[in-house]
mmCIF file of the N, C-alpha and C atoms, coordinates in Angstrom:
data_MODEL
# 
_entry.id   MODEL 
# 
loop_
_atom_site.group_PDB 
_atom_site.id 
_atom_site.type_symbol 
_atom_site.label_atom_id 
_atom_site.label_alt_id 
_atom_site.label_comp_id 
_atom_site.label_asym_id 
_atom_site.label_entity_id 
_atom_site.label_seq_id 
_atom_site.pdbx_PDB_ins_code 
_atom_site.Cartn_x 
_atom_site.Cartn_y 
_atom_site.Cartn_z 
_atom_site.occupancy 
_atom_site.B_iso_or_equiv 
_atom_site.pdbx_formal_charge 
_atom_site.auth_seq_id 
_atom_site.auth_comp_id 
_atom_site.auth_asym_id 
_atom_site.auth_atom_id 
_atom_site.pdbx_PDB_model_num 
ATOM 1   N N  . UNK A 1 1  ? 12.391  7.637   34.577 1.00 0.00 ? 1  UNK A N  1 
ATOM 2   C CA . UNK A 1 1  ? 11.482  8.229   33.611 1.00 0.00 ? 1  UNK A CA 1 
ATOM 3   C C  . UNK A 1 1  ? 10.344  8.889   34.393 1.00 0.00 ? 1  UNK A C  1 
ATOM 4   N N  . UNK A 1 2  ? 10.140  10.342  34.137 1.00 0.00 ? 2  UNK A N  1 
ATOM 5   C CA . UNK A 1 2  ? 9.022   10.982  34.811 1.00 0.00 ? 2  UNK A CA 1 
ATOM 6   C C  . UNK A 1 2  ? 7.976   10.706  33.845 1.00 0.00 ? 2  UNK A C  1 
ATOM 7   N N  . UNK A 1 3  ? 6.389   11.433  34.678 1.00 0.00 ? 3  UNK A N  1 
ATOM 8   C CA . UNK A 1 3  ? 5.227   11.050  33.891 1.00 0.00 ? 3  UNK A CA 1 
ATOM 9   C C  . UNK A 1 3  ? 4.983   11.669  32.647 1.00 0.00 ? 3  UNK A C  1 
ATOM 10  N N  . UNK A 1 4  ? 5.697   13.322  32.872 1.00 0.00 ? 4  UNK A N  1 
ATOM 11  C CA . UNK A 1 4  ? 5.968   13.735  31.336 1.00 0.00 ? 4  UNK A CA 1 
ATOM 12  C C  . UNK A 1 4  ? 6.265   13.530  30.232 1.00 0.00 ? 4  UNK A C  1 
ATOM 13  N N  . UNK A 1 5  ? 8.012   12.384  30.624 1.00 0.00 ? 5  UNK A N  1 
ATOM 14  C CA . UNK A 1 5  ? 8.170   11.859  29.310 1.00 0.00 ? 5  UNK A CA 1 
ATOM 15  C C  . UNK A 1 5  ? 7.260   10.695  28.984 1.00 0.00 ? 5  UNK A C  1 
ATOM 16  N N  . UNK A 1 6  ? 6.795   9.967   29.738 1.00 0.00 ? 6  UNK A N  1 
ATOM 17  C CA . UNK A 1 6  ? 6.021   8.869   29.349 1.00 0.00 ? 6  UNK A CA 1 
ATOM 18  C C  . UNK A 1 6  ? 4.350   9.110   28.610 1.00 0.00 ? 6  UNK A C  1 
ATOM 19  N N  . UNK A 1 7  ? 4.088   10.610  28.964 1.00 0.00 ? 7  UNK A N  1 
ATOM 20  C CA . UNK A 1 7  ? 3.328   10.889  28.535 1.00 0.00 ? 7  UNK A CA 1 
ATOM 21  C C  . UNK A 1 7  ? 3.466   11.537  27.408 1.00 0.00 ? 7  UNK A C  1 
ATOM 22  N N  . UNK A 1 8  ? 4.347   12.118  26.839 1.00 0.00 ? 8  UNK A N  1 
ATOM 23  C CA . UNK A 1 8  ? 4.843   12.480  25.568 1.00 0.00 ? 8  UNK A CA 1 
ATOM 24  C C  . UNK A 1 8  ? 5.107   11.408  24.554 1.00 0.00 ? 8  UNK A C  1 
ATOM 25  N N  . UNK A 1 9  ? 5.977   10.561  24.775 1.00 0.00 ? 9  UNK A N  1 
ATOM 26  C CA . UNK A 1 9  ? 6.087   9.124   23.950 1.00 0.00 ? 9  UNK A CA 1 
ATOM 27  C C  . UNK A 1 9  ? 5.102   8.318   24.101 1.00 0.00 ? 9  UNK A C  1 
ATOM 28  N N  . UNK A 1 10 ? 3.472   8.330   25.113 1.00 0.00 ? 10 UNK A N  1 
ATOM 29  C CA . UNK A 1 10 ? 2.362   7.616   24.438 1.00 0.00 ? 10 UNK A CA 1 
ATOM 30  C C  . UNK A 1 10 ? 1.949   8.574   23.230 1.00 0.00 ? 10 UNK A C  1 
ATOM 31  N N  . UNK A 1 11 ? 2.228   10.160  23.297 1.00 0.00 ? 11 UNK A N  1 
ATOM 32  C CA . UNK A 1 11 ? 1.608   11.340  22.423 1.00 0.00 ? 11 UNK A CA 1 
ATOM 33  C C  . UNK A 1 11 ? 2.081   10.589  21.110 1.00 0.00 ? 11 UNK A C  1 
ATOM 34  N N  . UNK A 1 12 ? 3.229   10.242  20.913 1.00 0.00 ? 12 UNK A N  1 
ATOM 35  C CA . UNK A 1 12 ? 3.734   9.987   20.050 1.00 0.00 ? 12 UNK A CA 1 
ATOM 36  C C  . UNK A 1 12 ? 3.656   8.633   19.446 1.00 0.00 ? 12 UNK A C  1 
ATOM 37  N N  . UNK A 1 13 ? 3.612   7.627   19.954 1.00 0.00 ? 13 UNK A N  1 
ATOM 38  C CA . UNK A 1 13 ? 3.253   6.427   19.966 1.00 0.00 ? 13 UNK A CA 1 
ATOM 39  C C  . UNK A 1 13 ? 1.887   6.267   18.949 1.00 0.00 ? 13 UNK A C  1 
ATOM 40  N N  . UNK A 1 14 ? 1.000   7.358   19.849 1.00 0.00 ? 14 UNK A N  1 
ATOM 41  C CA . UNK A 1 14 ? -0.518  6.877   19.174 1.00 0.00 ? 14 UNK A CA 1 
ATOM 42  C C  . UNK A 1 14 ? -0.598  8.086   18.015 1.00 0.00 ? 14 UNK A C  1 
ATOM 43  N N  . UNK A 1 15 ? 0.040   8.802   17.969 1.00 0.00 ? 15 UNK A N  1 
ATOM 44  C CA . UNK A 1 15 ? 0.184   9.648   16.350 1.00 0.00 ? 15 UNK A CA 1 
ATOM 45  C C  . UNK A 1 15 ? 0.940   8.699   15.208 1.00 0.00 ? 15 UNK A C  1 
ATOM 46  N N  . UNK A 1 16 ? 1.865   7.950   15.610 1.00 0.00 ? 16 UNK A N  1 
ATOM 47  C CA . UNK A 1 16 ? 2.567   7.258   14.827 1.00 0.00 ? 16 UNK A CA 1 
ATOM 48  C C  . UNK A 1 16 ? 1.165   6.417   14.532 1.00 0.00 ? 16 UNK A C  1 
ATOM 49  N N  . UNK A 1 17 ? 0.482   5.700   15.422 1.00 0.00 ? 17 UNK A N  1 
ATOM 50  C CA . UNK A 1 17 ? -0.546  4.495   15.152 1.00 0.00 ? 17 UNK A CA 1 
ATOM 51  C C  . UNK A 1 17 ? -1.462  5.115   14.137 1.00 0.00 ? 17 UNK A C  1 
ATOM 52  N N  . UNK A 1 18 ? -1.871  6.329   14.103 1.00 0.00 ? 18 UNK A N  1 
ATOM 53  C CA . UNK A 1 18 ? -3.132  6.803   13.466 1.00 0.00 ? 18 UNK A CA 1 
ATOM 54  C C  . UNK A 1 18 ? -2.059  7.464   12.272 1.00 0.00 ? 18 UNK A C  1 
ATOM 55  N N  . UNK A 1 19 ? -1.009  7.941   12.206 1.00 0.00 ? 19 UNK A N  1 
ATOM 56  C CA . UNK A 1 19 ? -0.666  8.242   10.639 1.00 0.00 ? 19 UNK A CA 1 
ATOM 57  C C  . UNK A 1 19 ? -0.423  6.491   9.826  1.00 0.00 ? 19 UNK A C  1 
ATOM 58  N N  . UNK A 1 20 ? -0.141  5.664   10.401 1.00 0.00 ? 20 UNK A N  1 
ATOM 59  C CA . UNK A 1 20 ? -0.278  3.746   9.714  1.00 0.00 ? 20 UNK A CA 1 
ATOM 60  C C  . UNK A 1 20 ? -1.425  3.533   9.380  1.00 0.00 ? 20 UNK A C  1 
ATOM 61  N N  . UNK A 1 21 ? -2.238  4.058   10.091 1.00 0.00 ? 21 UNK A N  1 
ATOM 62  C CA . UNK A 1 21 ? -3.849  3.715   9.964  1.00 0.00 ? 21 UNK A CA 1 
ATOM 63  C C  . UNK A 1 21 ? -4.145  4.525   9.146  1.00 0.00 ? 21 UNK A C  1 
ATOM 64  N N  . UNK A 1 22 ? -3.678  5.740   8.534  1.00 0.00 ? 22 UNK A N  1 
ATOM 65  C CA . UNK A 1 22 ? -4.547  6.321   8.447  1.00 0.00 ? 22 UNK A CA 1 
ATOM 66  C C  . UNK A 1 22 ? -3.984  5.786   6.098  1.00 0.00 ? 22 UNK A C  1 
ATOM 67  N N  . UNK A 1 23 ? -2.408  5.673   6.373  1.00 0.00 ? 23 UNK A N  1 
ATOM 68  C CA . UNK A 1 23 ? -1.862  5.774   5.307  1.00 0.00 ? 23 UNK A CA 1 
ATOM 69  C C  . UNK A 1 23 ? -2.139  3.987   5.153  1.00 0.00 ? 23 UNK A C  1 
ATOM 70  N N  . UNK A 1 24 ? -2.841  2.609   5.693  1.00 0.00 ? 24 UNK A N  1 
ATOM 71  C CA . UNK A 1 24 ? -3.052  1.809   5.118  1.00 0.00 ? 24 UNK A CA 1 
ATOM 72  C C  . UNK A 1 24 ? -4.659  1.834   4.577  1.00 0.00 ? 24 UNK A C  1 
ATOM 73  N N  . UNK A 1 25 ? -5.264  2.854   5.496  1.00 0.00 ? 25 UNK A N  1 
ATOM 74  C CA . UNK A 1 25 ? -6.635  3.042   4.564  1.00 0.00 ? 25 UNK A CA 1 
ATOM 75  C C  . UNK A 1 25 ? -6.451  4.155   3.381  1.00 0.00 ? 25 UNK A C  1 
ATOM 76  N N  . UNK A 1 26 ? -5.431  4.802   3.102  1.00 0.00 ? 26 UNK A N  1 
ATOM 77  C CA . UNK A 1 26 ? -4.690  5.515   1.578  1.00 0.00 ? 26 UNK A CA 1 
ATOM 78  C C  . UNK A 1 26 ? -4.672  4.490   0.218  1.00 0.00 ? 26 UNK A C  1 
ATOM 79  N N  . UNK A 1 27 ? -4.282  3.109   0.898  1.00 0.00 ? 27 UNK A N  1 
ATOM 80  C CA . UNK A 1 27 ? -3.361  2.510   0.387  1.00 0.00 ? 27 UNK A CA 1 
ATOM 81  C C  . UNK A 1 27 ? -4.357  1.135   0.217  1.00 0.00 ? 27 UNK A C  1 
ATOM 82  N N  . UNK A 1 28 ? -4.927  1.211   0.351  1.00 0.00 ? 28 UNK A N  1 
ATOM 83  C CA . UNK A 1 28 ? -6.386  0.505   -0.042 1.00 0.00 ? 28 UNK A CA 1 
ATOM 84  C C  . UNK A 1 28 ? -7.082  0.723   -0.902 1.00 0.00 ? 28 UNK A C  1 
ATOM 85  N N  . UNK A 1 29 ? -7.305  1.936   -1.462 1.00 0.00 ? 29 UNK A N  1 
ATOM 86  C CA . UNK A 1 29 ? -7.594  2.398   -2.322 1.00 0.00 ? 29 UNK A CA 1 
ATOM 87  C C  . UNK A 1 29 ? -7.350  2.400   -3.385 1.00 0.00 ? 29 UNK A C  1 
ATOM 88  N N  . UNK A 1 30 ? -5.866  2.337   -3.363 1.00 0.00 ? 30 UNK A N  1 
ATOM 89  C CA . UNK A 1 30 ? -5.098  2.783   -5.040 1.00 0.00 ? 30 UNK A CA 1 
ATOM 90  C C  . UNK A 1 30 ? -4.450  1.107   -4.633 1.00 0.00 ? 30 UNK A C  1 
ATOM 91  N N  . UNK A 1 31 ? -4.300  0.049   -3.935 1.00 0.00 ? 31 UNK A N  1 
ATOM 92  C CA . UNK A 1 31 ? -3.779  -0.961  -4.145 1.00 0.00 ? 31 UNK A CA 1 
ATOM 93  C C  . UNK A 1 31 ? -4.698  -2.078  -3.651 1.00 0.00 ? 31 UNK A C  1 
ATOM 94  N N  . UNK A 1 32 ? -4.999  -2.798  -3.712 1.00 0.00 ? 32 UNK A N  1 
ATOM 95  C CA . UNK A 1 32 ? -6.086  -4.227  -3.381 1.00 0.00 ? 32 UNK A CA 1 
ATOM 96  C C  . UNK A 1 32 ? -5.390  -4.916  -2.177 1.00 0.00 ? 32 UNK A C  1 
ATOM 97  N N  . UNK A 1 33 ? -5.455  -4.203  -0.975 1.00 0.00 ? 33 UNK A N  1 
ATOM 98  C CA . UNK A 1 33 ? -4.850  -4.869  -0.183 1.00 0.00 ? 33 UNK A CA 1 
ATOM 99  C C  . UNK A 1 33 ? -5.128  -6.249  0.347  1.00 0.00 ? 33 UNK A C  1 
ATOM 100 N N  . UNK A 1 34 ? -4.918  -7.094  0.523  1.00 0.00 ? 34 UNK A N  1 
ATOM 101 C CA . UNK A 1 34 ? -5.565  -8.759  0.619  1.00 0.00 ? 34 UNK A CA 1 
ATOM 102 C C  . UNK A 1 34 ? -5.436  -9.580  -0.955 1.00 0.00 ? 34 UNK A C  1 
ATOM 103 N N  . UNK A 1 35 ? -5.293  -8.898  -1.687 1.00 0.00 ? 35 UNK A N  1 
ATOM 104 C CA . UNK A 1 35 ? -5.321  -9.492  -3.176 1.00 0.00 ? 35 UNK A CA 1 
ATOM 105 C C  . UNK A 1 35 ? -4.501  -9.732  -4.126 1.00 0.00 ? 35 UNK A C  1 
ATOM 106 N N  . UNK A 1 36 ? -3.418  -9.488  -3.462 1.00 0.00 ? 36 UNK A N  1 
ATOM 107 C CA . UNK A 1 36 ? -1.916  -9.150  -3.966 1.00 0.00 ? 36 UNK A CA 1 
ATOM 108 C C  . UNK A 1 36 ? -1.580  -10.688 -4.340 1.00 0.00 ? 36 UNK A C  1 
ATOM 109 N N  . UNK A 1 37 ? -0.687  -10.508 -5.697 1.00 0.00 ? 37 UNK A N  1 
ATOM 110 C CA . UNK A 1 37 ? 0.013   -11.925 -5.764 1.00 0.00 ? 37 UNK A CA 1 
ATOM 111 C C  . UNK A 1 37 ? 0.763   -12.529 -4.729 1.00 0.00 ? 37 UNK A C  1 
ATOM 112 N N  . UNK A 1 38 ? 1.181   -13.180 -4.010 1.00 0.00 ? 38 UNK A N  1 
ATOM 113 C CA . UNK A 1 38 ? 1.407   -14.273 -3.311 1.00 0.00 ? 38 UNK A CA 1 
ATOM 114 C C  . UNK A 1 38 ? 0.921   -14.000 -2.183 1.00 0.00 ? 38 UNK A C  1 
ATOM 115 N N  . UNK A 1 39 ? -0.281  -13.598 -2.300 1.00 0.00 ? 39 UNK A N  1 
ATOM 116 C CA . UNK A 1 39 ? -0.794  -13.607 -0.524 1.00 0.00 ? 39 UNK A CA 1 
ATOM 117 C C  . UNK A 1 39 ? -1.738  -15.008 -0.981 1.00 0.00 ? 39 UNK A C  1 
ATOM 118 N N  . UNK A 1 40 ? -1.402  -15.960 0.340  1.00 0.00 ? 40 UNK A N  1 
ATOM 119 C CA . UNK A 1 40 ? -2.085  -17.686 -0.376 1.00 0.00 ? 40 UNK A CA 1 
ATOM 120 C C  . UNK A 1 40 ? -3.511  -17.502 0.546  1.00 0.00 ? 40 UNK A C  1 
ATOM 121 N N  . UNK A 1 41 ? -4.317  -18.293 -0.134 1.00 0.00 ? 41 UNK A N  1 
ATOM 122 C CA . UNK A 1 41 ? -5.829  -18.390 0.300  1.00 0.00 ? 41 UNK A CA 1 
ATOM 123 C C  . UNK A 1 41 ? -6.052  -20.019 -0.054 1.00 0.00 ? 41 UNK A C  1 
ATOM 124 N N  . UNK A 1 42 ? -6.277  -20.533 1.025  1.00 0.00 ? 42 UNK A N  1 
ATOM 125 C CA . UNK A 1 42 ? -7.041  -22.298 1.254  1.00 0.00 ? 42 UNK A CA 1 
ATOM 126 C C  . UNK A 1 42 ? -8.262  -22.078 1.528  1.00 0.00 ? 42 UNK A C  1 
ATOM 127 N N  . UNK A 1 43 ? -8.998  -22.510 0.937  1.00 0.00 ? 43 UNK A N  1 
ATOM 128 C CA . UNK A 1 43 ? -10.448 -23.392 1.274  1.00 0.00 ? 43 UNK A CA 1 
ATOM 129 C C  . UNK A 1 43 ? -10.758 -24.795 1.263  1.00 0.00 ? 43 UNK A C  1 
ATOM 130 N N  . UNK A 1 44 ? -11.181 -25.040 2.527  1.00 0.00 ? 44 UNK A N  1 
ATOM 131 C CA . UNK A 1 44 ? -11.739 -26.335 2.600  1.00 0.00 ? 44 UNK A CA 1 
ATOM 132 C C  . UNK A 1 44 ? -13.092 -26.406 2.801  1.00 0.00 ? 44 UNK A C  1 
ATOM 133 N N  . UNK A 1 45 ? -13.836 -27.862 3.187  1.00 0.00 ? 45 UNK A N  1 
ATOM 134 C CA . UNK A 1 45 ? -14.519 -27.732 3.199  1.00 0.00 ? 45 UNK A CA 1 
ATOM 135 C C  . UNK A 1 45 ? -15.610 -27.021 4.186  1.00 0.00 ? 45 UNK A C  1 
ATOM 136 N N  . UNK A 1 46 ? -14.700 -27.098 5.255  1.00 0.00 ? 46 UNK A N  1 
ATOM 137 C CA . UNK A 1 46 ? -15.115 -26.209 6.628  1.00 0.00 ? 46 UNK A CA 1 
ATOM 138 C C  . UNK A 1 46 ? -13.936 -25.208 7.220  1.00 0.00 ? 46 UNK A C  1 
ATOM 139 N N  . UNK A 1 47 ? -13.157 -25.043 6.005  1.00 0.00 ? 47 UNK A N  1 
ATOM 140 C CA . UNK A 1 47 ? -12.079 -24.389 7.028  1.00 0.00 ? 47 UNK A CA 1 
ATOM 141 C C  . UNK A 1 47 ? -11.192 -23.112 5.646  1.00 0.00 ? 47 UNK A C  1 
ATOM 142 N N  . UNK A 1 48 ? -10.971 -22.165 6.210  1.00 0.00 ? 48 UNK A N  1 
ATOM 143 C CA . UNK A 1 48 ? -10.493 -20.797 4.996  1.00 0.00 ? 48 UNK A CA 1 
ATOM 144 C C  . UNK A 1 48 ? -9.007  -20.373 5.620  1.00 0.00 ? 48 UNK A C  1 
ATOM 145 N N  . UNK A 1 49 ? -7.983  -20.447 5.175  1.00 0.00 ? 49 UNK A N  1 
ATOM 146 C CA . UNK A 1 49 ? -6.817  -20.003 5.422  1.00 0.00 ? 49 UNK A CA 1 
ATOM 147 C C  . UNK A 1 49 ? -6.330  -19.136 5.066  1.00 0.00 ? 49 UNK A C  1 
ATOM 148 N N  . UNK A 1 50 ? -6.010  -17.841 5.554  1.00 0.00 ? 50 UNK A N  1 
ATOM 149 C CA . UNK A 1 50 ? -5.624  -16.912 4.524  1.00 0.00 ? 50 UNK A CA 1 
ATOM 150 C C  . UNK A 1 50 ? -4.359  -16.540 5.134  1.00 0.00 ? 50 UNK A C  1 
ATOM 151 N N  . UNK A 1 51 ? -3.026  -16.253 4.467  1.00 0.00 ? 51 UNK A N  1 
ATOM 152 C CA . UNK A 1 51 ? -1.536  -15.871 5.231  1.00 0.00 ? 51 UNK A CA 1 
ATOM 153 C C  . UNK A 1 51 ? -1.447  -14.580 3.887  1.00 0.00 ? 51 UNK A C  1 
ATOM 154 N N  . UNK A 1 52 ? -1.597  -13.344 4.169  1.00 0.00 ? 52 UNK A N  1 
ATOM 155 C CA . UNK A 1 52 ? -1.160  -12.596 3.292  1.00 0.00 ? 52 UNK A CA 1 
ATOM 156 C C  . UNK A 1 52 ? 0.240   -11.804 3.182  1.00 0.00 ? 52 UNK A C  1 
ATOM 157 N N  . UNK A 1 53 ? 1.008   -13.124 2.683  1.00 0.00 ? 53 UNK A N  1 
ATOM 158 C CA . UNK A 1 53 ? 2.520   -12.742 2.247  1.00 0.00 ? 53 UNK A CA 1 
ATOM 159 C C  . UNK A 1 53 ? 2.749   -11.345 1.322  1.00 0.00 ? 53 UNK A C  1 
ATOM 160 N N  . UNK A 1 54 ? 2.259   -11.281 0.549  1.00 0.00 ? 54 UNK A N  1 
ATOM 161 C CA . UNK A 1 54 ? 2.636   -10.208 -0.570 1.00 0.00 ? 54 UNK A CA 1 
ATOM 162 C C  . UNK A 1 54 ? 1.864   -9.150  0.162  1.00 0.00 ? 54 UNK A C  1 
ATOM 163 N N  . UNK A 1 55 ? 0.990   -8.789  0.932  1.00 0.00 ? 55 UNK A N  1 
ATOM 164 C CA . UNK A 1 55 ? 0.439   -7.822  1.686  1.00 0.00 ? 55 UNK A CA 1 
ATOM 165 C C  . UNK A 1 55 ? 1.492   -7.446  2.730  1.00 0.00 ? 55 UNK A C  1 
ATOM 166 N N  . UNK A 1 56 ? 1.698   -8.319  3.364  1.00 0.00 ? 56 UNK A N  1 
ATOM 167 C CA . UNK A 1 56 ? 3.237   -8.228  4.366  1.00 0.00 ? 56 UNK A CA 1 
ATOM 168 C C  . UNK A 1 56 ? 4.461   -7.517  3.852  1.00 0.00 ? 56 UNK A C  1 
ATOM 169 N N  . UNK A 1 57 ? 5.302   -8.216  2.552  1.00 0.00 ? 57 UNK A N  1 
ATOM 170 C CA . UNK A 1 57 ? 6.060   -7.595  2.059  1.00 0.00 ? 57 UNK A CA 1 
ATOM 171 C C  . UNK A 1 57 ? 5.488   -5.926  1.775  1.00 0.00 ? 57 UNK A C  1 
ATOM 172 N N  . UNK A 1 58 ? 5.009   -5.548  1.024  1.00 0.00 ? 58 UNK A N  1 
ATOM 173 C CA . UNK A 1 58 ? 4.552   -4.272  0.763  1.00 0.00 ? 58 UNK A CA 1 
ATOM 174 C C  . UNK A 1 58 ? 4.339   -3.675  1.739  1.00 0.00 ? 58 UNK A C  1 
ATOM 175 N N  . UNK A 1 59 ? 3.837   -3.559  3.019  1.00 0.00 ? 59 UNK A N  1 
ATOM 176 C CA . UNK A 1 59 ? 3.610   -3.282  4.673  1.00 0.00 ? 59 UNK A CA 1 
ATOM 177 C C  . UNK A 1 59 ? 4.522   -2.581  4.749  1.00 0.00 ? 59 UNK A C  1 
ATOM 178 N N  . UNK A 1 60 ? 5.461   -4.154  4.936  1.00 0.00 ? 60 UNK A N  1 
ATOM 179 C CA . UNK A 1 60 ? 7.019   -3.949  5.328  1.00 0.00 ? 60 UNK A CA 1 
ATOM 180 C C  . UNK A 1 60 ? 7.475   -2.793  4.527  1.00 0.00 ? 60 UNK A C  1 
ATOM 181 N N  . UNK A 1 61 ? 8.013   -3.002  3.651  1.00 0.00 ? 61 UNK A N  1 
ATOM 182 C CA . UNK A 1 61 ? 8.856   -1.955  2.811  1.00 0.00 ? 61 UNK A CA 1 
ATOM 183 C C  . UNK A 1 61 ? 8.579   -0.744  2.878  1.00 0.00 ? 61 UNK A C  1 
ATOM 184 N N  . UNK A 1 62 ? 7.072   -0.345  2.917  1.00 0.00 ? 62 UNK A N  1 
ATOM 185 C CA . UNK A 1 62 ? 6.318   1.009   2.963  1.00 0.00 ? 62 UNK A CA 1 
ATOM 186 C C  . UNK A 1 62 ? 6.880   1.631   4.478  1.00 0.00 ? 62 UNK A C  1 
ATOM 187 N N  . UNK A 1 63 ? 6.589   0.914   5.582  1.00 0.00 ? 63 UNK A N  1 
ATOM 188 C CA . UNK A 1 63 ? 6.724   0.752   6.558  1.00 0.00 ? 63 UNK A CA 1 
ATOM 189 C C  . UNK A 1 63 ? 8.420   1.626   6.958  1.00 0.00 ? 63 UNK A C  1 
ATOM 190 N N  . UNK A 1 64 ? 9.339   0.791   6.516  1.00 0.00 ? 64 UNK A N  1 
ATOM 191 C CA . UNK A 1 64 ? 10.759  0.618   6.336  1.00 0.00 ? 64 UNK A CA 1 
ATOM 192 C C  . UNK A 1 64 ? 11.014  2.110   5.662  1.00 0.00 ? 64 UNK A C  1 
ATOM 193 N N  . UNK A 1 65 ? 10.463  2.648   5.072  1.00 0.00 ? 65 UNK A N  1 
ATOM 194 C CA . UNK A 1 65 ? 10.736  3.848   3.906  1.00 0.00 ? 65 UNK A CA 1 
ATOM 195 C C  . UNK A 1 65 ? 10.240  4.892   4.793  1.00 0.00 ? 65 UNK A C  1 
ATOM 196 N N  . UNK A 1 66 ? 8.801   4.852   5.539  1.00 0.00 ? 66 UNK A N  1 
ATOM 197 C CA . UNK A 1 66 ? 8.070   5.915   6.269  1.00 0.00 ? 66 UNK A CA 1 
ATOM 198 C C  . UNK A 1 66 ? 9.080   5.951   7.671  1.00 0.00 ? 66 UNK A C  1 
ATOM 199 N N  . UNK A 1 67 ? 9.569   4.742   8.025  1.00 0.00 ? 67 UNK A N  1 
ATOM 200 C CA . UNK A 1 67 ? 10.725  5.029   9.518  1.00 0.00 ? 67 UNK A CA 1 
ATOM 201 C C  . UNK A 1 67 ? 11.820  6.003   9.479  1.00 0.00 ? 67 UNK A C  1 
ATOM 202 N N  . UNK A 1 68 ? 12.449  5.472   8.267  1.00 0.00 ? 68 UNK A N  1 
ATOM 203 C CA . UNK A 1 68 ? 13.836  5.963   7.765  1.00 0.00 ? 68 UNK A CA 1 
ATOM 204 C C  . UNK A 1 68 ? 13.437  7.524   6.887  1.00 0.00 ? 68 UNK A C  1 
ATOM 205 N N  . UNK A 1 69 ? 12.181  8.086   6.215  1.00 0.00 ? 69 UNK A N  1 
ATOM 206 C CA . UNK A 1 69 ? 12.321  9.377   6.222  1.00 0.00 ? 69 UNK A CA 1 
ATOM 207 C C  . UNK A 1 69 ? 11.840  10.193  7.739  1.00 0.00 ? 69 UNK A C  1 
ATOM 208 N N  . UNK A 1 70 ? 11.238  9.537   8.507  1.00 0.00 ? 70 UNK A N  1 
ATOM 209 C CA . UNK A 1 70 ? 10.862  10.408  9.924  1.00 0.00 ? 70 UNK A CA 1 
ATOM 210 C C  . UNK A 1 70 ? 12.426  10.462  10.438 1.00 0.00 ? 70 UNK A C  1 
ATOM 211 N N  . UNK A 1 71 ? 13.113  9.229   10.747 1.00 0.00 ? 71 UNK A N  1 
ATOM 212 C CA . UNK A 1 71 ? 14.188  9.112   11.313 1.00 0.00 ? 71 UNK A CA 1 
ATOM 213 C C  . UNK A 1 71 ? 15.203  10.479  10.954 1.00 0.00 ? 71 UNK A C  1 
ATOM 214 N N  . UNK A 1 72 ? 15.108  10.475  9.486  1.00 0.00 ? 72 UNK A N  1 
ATOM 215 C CA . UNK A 1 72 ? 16.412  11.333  8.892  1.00 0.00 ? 72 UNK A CA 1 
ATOM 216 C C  . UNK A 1 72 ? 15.867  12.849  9.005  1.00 0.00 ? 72 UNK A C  1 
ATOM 217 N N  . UNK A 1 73 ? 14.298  12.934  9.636  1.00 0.00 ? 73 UNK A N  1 
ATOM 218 C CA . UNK A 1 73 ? 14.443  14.312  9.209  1.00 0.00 ? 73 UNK A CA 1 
ATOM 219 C C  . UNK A 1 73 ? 14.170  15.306  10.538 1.00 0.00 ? 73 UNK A C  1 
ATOM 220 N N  . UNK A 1 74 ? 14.120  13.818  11.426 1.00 0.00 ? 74 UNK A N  1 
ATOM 221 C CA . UNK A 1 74 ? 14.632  14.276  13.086 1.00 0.00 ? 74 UNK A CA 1 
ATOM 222 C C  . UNK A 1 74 ? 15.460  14.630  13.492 1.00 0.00 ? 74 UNK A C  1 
ATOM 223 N N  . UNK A 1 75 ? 16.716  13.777  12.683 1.00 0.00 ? 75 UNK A N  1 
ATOM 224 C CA . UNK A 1 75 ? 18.058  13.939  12.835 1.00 0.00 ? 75 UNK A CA 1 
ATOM 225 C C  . UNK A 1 75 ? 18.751  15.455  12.930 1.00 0.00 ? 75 UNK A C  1 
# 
């Protein structure tokens, strides 16, 4: 691998990072991200747990949909 290609696939790498970033602050907006049904939240008395499952799923899937139309239209 020369420095070209490696420098082309960081080009790409960090465009991919900032169109995620840019489409989970989209997606904040029109959806309550953190607030979603089954994302679980514990409180104790000194201690806050938060695992946001239903934030994950939705990620995912969005995620999964944005790969597979870049993928197909590279092709």
């Amino acid at each position: 691998m020369d420095a070209g290609t490696l420098g082309r696939g960081l080009i790409y790498l960090g465009t991919g990072l900032v169109g995620i970033g840019g489409l989970v602050l989209l997606l904040s907006h029109v959806v309550d991200l953190g607030n979603l049904p089954g994302d679980l939240v514990y409180r104790g008395d000194n201690v806050q747990v938060y695992v946001p499952v239903g934030t994950m799923i939705v990620l995912s899937l969005l995620l999964t949909l944005l790969v597979n139309v870049v993928l197909r239209c590279v092709r």
